[in-house]
N, C-alpha and C positions, 0 to 999 in steps of 0.2 A: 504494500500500500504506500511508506513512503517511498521505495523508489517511484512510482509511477505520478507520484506529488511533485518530487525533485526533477523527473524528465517534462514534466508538466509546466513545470516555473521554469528550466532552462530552454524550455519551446519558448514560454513569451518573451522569453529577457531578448532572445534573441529576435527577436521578429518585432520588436518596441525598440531595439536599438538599428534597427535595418529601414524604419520607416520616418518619414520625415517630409515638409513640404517641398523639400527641391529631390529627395530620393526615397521611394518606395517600393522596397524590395518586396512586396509581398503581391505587387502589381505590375512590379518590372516598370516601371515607370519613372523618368528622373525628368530633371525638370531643372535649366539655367536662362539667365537674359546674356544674351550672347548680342554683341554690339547695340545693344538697347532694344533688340526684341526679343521677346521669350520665346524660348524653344521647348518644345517636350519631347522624351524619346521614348520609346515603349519596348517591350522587349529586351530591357537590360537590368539581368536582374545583379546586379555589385551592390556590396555592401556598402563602397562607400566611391564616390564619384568623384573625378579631378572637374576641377574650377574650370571654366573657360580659359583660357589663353590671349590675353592682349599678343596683337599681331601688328604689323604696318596697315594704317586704314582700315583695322577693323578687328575681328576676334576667331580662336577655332574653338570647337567644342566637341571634345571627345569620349564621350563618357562610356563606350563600348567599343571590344576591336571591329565591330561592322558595323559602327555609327560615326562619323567624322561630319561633322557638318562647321563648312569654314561661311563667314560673311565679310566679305572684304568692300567696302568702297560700295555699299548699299547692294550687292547682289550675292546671294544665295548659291553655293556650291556643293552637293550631300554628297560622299564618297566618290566626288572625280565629278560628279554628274552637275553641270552649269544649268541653274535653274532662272536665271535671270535676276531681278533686281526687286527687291522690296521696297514697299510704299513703308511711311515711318509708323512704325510700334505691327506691324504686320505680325501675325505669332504663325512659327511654323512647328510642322507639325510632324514627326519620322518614326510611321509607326511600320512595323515589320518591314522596314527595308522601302517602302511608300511613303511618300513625300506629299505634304501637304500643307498650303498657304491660306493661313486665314487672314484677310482685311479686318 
């Protein structure tokens, strides 16, 4: 009984210390403002996520090895793939490898 107490409490500690508003592991979901728009990526389930990156004219955000999304100089580039140029505070959106621009 107390083991199944103790596997019990160290299920939440970890999945309370995995979940957070810019990362939640229990959703795969992470979440940065990357050159002043928010970005969200799905499917990435890390415990714990690297910061964006100040670049020249602009920022990368890498918070998976098959998520890279750079913004340089107001336009959008996801894993090589040139997505063209964002309107200001645009939120994108990289869910399973699908790319998506909300105004």
């Amino acid at each position: 009984m107390l083991r199944r107490l103790f596997i019990g409490m160290l299920y939440a500690a970890m999945l309370a210390t995995g979940c957070s508003r810019s990362n939640n592991l229990l959703l795969g979901r992470v979440e940065a403002t990357v050159a002043g728009h928010p970005v969200v990526v799905t499917d990435c389930y890390r415990t714990s996520v690297p910061p964006p990156q100040a670049e020249p004219s602009g920022a990368r955000f890498t918070p998976c090895r098959d998520a890279d999304v750079l913004i340089r100089a107001g336009q959008l580039t996801v894993n090589g793939t040139p997505y063209g140029p964002l309107s200001p505070g645009a939120r994108v959106v990289v869910d399973h490898g699908r790319v998506s621009i909300e105004k």
